[in-house]
N, C-alpha and C positions, 0 to 999 in steps of 0.2 A: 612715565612712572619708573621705569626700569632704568634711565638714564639716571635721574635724581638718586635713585639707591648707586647706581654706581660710581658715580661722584663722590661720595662717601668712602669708597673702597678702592681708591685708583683704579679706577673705571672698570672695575668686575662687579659682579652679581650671580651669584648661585642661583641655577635654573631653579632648585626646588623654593628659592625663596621669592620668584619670580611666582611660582604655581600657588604659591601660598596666601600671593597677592591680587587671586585671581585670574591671574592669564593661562590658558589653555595651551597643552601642549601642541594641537594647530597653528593659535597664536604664536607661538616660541619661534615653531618653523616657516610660518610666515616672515616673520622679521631675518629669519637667520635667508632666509632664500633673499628675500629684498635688499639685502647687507645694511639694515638696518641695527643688529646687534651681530658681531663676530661670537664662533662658537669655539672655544678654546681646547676644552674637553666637552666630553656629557654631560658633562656637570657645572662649568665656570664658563660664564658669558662675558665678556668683554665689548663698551662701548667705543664704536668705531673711530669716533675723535680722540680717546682718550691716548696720550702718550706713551709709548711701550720703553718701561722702565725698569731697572733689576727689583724695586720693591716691588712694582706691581708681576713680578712676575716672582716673588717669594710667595706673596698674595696668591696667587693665582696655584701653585702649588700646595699653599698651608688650604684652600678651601679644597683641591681635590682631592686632599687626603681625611678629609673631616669626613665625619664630625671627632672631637676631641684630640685636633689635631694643631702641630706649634710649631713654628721655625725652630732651631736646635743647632748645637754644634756649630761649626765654624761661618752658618748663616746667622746663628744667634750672634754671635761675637761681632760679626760687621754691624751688625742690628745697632747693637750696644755701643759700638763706634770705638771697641777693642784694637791697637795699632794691627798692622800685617795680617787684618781677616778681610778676607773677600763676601759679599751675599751669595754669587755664583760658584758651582753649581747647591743647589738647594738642597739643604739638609732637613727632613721634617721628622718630627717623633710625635709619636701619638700610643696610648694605652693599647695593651696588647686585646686581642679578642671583642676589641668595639666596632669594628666593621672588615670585613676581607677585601672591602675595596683597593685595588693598585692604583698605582700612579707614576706615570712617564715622566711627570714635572722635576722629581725631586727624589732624595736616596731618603730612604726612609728607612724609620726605627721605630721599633714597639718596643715597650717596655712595661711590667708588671702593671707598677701603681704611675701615676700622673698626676700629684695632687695640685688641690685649685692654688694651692699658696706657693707651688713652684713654678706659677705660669702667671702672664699677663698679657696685655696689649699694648704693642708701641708705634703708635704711627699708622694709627689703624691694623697692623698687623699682628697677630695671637704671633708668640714667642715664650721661651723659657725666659724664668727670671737671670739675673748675673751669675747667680749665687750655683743655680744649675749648671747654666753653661761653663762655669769654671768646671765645675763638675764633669761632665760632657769629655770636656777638652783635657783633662788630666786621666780620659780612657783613651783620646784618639790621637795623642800628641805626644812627640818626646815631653819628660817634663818638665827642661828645662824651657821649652816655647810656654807649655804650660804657663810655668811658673811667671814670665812676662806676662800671659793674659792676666794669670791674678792681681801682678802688682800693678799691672794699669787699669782693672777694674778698683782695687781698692784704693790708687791714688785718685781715682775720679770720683770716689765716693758712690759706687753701685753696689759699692758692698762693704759688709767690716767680719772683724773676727767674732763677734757676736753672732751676725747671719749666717756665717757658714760653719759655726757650731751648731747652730738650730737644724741648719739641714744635715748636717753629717749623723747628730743624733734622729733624726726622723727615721724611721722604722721601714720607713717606703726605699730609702735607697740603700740599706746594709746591704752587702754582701755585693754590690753593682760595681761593675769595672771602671776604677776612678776613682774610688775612697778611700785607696791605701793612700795613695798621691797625693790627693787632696790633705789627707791628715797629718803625712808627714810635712808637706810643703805649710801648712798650719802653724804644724807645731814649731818647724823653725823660725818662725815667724812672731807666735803671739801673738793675742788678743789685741794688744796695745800698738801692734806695728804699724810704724810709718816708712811708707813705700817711697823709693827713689825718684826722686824727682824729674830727672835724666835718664839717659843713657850714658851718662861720664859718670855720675855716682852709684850708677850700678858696679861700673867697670872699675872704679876704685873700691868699692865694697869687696869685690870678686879679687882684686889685688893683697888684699888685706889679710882674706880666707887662704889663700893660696899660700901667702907666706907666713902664715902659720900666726899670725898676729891677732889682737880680740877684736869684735867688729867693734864700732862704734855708732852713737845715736846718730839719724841723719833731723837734719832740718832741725836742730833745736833753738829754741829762742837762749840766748847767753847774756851777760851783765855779771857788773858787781851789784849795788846801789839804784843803780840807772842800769835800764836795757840798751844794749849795745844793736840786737839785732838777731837775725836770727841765722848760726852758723850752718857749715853745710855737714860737718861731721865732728863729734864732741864725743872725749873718751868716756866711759861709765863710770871709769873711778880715779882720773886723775885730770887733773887741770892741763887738758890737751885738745887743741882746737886743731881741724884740719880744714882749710880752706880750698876747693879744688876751680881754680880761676880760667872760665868758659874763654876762649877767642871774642864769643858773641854779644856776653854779657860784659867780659873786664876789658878791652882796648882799648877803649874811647880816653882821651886824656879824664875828662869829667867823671869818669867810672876810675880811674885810677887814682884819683884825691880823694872820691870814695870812699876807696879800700885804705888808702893809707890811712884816715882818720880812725877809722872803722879797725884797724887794727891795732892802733894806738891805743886807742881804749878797752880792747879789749886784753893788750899787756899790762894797762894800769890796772883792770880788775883782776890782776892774776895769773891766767890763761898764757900758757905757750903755743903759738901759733906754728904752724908747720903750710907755708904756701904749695900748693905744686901745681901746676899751669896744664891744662886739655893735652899737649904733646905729650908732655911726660906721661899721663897719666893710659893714655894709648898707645903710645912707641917707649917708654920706659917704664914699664911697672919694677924693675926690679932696684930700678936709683929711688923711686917713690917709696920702695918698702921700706927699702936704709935709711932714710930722712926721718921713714915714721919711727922706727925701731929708736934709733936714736935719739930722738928726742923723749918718747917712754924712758931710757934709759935715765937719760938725765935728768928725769920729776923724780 
């Protein structure tokens, strides 16, 4: 019986849920002396075939610190499959004053309110939802690392500027370290924002800002009549397309007939195209400005 539950749970089982299913704590110690079940903590049992993994050992943390307890913070974010976060070591938060229970497994955090709509289950595992852990990570993070969790949780779609208006207005987290951040990193943003694709269209947006120039829309779909496709940066207010041409994606001769057609048409509807190539855009942002500047100049 206790194996089958912990099959379910990458091979843990809470003793109390063990006692609840009728085995006796005799029983417990029985098996734990036979090495029939490993004893992790007092409280998290582990079966002996099963694989010792970083989840099951988030696992094995979020249950020693329960009840009302969730992976969080920079374990949330590897959860979530956020770039540059690790599972280890574990980060758990749980409502403050629902048990005095410690725990060795994991850093742990209490906090006020814990509401059910900012938690869920992934992988078997109790965790904060996206929208939290951005959250989380704009109190324990420079913001500009921040600000990359955001924009890769919202280019993946784990969250939008809708959800993290709901939680910023939610009452449970005013005043909590992380919402000044969260909101200014928001608002520069908008409701409607579309998150960079790359790392190269970041570093050209970041070029843009720097030289004192307007951002532009990323990933818009473009055409006259007929759709052309969909560009990688388009002015707000004037017929100016920026094309930032990957190593990865443009070298192949067949990517390169591509782009020529593809920018053909998109001179016939209009549009002044401004190419600039991966090097430039890493080793020269200051020739990338002047091509941009001047071509504005000339619409």
């Amino acid at each position: 019986m206790l194996h089958g539950m912990a099959e379910r749970q990458h091979g843990l089982v809470l003793a109390q849920d063990a006692l609840a299913r009728g085995v006796t704590v005799e029983e417990l110690r029985h098996l734990v002396r036979a090495g029939r079940i490993d004893q992790v903590t007092r409280r998290v049992l582990r079966s002996p075939g099963a694989p010792r993994t970083d989840a099951q050992a988030v696992l094995a943390a979020v249950l020693d610190a329960a009840p009302g307890a969730f992976a969080c913070d920079h374990t949330a974010a590897a959860l979530w499959e956020v770039r540059g976060y690790r599972l280890l070591p574990v980060h758990v938060v749980r409502g403050r004053g629902v048990t005095g229970r410690r725990t060795r497994l994991a850093v742990l955090h209490e906090v006020k309110h814990l509401l059910p709509h900012h938690v869920t289950v992934l992988r078997q595992i109790p965790v904060v939802r996206p929208e939290r852990m951005v959250l989380d990570l704009c109190a324990s993070e420079h913001p500009g690392r921040a600000a990359r969790a955001l924009d890769d949780a919202w280019r993946r779609r784990l969250l939008s500027g809708r959800s993290l208006r709901r939680l910023l207005d939610d009452a449970s987290v005013q005043g909590r370290n992380g919402v000044r951040v969260l909101r200014e990193l928001l608002d520069e943003r908008g409701d409607d924002f579309v998150p960079p694709a790359s790392n190269l269209e970041r570093r050209f947006a970041s070029i843009l800002a720097e030289a004192g120039l307007p951002s532009m829309r990323r990933q818009v779909d473009s055409g006259g009549d007929h759709w052309v496709g969909r560009v990688d940066f388009r002015d707000e207010h004037l017929s100016l397309v920026v094309e930032v041409q990957s190593e990865r994606f443009h070298s192949a001769l067949t990517d390169r007939v591509d782009d020529e057609a593809r920018l053909a048409a998109l001179d016939a509807a209009g549009f002044a195209v401004v190419e600039v190539t991966e090097a430039e855009v890493w080793h020269e942002p200051l020739e990338v400005a002047r091509r941009v500047r001047e071509a504005r100049a000339r619409l």
